[in-house]
ZAFI-282007 format. One record per residue (C-alpha): residue in one letter; x, y, z. Coordinates in pm, whole numbers, plus 50000, padded with zeros to 5 digits. Each point is the difference from the previous one (the first is absolute). Layout:
! residues N
AXYZ
...
END
This chain:
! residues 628
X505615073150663
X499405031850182
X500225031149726
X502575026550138
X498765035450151
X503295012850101
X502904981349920
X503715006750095
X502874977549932
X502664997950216
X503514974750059
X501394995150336
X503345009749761
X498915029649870
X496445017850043
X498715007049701
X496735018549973
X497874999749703
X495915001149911
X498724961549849
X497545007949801
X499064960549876
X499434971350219
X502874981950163
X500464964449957
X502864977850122
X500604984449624
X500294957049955
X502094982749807
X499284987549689
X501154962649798
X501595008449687
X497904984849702
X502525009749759
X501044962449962
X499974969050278
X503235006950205
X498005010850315
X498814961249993
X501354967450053
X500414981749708
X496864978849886
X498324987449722
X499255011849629
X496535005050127
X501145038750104
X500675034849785
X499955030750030
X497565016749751
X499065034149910
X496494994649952
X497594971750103
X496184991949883
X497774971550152
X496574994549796
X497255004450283
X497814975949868
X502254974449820
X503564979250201
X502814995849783
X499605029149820
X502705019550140
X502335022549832
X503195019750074
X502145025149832
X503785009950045
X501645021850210
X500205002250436
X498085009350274
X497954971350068
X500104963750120
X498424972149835
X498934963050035
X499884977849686
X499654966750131
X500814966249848
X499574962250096
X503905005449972
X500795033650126
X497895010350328
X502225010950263
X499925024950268
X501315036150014
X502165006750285
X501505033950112
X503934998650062
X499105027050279
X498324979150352
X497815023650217
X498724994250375
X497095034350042
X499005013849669
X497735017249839
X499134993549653
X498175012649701
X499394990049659
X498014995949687
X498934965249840
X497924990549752
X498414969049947
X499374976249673
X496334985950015
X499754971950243
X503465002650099
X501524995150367
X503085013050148
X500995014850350
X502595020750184
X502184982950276
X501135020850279
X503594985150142
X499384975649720
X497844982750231
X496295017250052
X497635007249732
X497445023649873
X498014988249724
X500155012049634
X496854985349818
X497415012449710
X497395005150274
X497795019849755
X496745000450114
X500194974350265
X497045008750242
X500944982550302
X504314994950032
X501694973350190
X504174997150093
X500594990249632
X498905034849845
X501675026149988
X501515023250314
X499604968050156
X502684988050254
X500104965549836
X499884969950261
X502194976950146
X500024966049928
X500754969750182
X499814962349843
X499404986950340
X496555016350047
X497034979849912
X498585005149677
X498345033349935
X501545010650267
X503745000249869
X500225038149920
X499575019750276
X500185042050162
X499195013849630
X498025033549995
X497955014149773
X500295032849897
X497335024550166
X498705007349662
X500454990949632
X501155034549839
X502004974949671
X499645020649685
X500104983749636
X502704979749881
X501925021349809
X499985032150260
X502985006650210
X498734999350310
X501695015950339
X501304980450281
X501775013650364
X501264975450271
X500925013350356
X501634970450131
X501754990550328
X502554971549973
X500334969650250
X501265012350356
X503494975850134
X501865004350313
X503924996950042
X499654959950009
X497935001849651
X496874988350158
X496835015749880
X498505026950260
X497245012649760
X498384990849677
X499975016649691
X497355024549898
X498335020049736
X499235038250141
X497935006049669
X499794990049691
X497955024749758
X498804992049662
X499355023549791
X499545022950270
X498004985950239
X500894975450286
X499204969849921
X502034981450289
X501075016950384
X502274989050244
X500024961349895
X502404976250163
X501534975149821
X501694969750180
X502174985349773
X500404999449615
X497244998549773
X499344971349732
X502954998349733
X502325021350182
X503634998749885
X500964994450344
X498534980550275
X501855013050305
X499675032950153
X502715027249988
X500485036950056
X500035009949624
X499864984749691
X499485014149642
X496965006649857
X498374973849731
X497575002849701
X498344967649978
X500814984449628
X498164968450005
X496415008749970
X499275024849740
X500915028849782
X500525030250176
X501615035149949
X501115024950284
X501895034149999
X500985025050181
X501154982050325
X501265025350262
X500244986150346
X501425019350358
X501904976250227
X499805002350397
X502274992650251
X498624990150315
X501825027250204
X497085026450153
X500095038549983
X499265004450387
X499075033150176
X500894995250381
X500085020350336
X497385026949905
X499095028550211
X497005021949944
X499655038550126
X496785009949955
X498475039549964
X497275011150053
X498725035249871
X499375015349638
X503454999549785
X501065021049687
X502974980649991
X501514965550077
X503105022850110
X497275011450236
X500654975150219
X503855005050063
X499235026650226
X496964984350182
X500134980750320
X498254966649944
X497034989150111
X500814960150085
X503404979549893
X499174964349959
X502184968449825
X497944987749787
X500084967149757
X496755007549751
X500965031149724
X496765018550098
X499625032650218
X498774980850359
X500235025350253
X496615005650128
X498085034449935
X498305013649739
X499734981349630
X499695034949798
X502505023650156
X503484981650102
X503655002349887
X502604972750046
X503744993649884
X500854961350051
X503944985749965
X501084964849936
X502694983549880
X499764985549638
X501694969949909
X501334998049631
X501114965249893
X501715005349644
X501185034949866
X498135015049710
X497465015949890
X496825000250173
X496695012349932
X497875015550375
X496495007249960
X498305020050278
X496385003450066
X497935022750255
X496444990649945
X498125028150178
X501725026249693
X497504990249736
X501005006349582
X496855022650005
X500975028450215
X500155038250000
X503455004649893
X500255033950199
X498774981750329
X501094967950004
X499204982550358
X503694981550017
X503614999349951
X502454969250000
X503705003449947
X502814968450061
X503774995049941
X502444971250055
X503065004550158
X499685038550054
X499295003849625
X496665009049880
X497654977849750
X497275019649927
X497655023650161
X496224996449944
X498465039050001
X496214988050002
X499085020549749
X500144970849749
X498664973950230
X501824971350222
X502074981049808
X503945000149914
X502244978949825
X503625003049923
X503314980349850
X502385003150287
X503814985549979
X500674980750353
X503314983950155
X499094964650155
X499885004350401
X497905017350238
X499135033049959
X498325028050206
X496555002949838
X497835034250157
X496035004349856
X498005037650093
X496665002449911
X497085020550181
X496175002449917
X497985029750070
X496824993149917
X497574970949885
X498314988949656
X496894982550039
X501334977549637
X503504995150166
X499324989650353
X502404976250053
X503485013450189
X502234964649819
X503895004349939
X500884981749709
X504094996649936
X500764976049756
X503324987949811
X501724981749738
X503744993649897
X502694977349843
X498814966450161
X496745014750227
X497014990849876
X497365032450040
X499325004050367
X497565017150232
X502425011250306
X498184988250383
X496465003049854
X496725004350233
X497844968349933
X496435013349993
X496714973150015
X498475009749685
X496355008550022
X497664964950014
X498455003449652
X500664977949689
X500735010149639
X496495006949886
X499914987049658
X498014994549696
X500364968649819
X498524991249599
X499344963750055
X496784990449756
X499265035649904
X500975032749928
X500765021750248
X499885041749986
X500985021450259
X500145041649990
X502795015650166
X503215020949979
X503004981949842
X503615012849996
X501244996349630
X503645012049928
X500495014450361
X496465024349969
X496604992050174
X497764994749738
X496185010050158
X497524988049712
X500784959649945
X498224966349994
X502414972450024
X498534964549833
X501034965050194
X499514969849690
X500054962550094
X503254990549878
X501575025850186
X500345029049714
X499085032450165
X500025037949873
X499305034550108
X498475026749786
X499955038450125
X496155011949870
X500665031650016
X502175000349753
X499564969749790
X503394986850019
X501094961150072
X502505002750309
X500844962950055
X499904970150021
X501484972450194
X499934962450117
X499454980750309
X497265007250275
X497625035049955
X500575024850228
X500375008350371
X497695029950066
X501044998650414
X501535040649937
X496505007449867
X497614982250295
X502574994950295
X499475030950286
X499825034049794
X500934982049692
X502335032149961
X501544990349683
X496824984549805
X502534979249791
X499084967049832
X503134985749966
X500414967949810
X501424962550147
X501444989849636
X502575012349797
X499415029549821
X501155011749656
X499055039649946
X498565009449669
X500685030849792
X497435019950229
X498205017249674
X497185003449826
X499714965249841
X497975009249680
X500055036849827
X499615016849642
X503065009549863
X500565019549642
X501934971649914
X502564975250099
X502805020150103
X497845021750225
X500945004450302
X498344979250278
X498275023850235
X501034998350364
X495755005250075
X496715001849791
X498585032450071
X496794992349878
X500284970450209
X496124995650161
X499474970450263
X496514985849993
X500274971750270
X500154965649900
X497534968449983
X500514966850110
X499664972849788
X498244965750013
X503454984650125
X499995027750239
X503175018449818
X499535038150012
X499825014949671
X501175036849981
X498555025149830
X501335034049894
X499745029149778
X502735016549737
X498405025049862
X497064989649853
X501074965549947
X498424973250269
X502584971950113
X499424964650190
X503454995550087
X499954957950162
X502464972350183
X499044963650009
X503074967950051
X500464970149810
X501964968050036
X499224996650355
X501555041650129
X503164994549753
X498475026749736
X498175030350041
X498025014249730
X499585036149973
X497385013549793
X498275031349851
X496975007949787
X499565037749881
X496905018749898
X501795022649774
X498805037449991
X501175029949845
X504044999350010
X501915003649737
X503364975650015
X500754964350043
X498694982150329
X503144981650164
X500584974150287
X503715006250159
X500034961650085
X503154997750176
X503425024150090
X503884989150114
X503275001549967
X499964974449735
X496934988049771
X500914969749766
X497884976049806
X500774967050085
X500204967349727
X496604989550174
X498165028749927
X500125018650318
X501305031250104
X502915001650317
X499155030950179
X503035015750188
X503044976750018
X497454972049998
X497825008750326
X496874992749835
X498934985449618
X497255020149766
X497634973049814
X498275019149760
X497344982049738
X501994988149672
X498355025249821
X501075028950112
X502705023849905
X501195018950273
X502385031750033
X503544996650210
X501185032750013
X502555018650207
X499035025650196
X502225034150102
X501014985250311
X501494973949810
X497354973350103
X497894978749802
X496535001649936
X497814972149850
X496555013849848
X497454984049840
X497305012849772
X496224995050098
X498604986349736
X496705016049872
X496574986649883
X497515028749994
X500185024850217
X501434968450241
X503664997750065
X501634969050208
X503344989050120
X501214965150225
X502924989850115
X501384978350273
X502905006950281
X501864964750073
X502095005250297
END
């Protein structure tokens, strides 16, 4: 979603003008968990819980406690039906959590009819179309052996947590396409389908229903389906946005262009232009210069449905980074004679606003000029995008550019470690000083040296470093394929007074010495605090499902208690097993059964869990593992 520079909203009723200060977002609608009424009925193998736990090393261990919010599966030889929605959907896009019991196997039917796997794919190196973020297969008993299931498709990568994490799923799907006889003119497909934020299937067309379907024929809509036969499974917080398949159209365009240097786009009211052209692209085309130009294009805009409707505007040559008293652009549109926003250029390109429009077509007017070039903002794109009540989110008569021939350029941990310096963006800030570490298995991390704190770490494939080799490399990011969980960004061990100290936001004394690499070829980092020498070191177990992290400590001269902040969330609870769910269960804490660790809440009413080197000598040590 575009963040908003200068945001107006307006209603083709009455204009109302106003500063939006937060991003706008058209919002979905949600299924009421409050009890099973937004389902058809079905077996005693459904409830609706208020809390669910799945033992990520041990099936059948499952437990639930009263209350609402969340879905669950509790199968039986005698109760293992499916979950139907009483609402039927053609377009949608959906988004949910799930979480699954060890071993277990579920799946989400679009239309009741097509599939994406749910499956404890923890750890699985290679996937196939029966993991999960699959689109399961098709089956047909006429088909020789072996060959009998048919079109599945993996999912790009395997990015399953642990049983016993929710994890996050979002489908983008477009239903079956029927003409006025009912015949089928065009197959369903899957846009995207993102797990745990990263796409793990694109554009995928299925051509009929999937294996187990609840329906074998084809229709417009149908409701959705939680698969009930397979496995445990517990999901929450479905929200979904439905699409009609009526376009928002922009029509009959006509571009004047300017040419000349503007203080204005009121400028050009009283200029003679240069060229008038119709036009069908959204893009300034007149020929003539690319730095200094001015143009006001009409159209007509087609509205389907009244409502609400969120416009996002872009003009790429006004970059974010610009001298706020001499910005190089201006931009300014309105619908039907009433203005949406204006974009000053003193904040950069971008606009968004919530604007209230009848259904129709409706005189749509965009002003913009450019006075001068950036050599970091080069291209001259229009970008005009939309959303409403039944429109899925729409780029309005884009330019298709060729990309540039290059691949991703990627780095891979197949057999080995992997390190790579670089800059990494952690919590929306460039971070200049980090090594990121690829482990076979697929557990990956960043650390920022500079500062000794643990950033992140995620799952899935390492990292794409084309931003850092590709052309200039301009950005120098790293940016990692899997999906990423952020950590608390501090230092991760300190002295403290004593265990209601306050954890320190940085270690002055903070001293990085480098690191070494190890016999396994693992980097081992060393650092100063104070007079006290640390090894601070990562290694996996259980084939990339843990990661151990590990310090030993010279000790030195400081007075106080030397403390590892091991983990920080919404939420820390110790779990029957022994392990620690971090943060409404997006990661587990195993820490050795002989420790006694600290969970303590912190002013800004988070939890911390700490843990006490323990000290032989003038040696102090501390271990514990992240299970995600």
């Amino acid at each position: 979603m575009i963040k908003p520079v200068s945001c107006l909203v307006t209603s083709l009723l009455a204009l109302s003008l106003s500063a939006v200060a937060q991003q706008n977002e058209i919002p979905s609608q949600t299924i009421d968990l409050q009890n099973l009424s937004a389902f058809r009925p079905t077996g005693n193998n459904w409830k609706v819980v208020g809390e669910a736990s799945y033992d990520p090393n041990t099936a059948g261990k499952g437990s639930t406690r009263p209350g609402s919010g969340i879905l669950v599966n509790t199968l039986s030889a005698k109760a293992n039906e499916h979950l139907l929605t009483t609402v039927e959907h053609g377009d949608l896009q959906l988004d949910l959590d799930f979480m699954m019991e060890k071993g277990s196997n579920s799946g989400i039917y679009l239309q009741g009819r097509y599939e994406v796997q749910l499956f404890d794919s923890w750890g699985v190196s290679i996937p196939k179309s029966s993991d999960c973020g699959a689109i399961y297969e098709r089956w047909d008993d006429n088909r020789p052996d072996g060959r009998k299931g048919y079109e599945g498709h993996p999912p790009a990568q395997n990015v399953s947590k642990a049983p016993g994490l929710w994890q996050h799923l979002s489908i983008v799907f477009r239903a079956p396409r029927f003409n006025s006889t009912g015949q089928k003119i065009a197959n369903a497909r899957f846009l995207k389908v993102i797990q745990n934020g990263v796409i793990v299937q694109e554009n995928v067309e299925v051509t009929g229903p999937t294996r187990s379907a609840a329906f074998t024929d084809e229709k417009p809509t149908g409701p959705l389906m939680i698969q009930g036969d397979h496995g445990a499974v517990a999901v929450r917080n479905i929200r979904y946005k439905a699409y009609g398949t009526e376009p928002v159209t922009l029509t009959n365009m006509t571009l004047k262009a300017y040419e000349g240097r503007f203080k204005s786009v009121e400028d050009m009211a009283a200029m003679t232009p240069k060229r008038e052209m119709p036009i069908n692209l959204l893009a300034h085309q007149a020929p003539g210069s690319r730095d200094k130009f001015g143009g006001v294009i009409t159209g007509m805009i087609h509205i389907p449905r009244a409502g609400q409707y969120l416009i996002d505007l872009n003009l790429a040559w006004i970059p974010a980074e610009t001298n706020p008293n001499n910005p190089n652009g201006e931009g300014q549109l309105t619908i039907a004679n009433k203005p949406v926003f204006t974009i000053t250029g003193k904040n950069g390109g971008t606009a968004s606003a919530m604007v209230t429009l009848e259904a129709g077509d409706h005189p749509l007017k965009l002003a913009y000029y450019k006075n001068f070039g950036l050599w970091y903002a080069r291209t001259n794109d229009i970008t005009l995008s939309l959303e409403g009540p039944g429109v899925q989110y729409t780029t309005l008569n884009p330019v298709i550019v060729a990309q540039d021939p290059v691949g991703e350029i990627s780095i891979l941990a197949k057999n080995e470690p992997v390190m790579q310096r670089g800059f990494v963006n952690y919590k929306g800030a460039k971070r200049t000083h980090t090594i990121s570490v690829g482990e076979p298995g697929d557990a990956n991390y960043s650390i920022d040296l500079s500062k000794g704190e643990f950033l992140q770490i995620w799952r899935g494939d390492f990292l794409e470093t084309t931003p850092m080799w590709y052309g200039r490399g301009e950005t120098q990011l790293s940016v990692p394929l899997g999906s990423v969980i952020e950590m608390a960004g501090k230092p991760s061990i300190t002295f403290l007074a004593d265990q209601n100290a306050a954890w320190p936001d940085s270690n002055v004394t903070y001293v990085n010495q480098g690191y070494d690499i190890d016999k396994a070829g693992r980097p081992v980092f060393k650092y100063a605090l104070g007079t006290a020498s640390v090894r601070e070191s990562f290694t996996t177990a259980d084939e990339g499902r843990r990661l151990s992290h590990s310090f030993t400590v010279g000790l030195g001269q400081e007075k106080g208690q030397l403390w590892c902040r091991v983990a920080e969330g919404s939420t820390i609870t110790q779990l029957p097993n022994g392990l620690y769910a971090v943060n409404d269960r997006q990661y587990f804490v195993e820490l050795p059964a002989s420790e006694k660790p600290v969970v303590r809440t912190t002013p800004q009413r988070t939890q911390e869990l700490l843990l006490p080197l323990k000290t032989t000598g003038a040696t102090g040590t501390a271990t514990y593992s992240i299970i995600w």
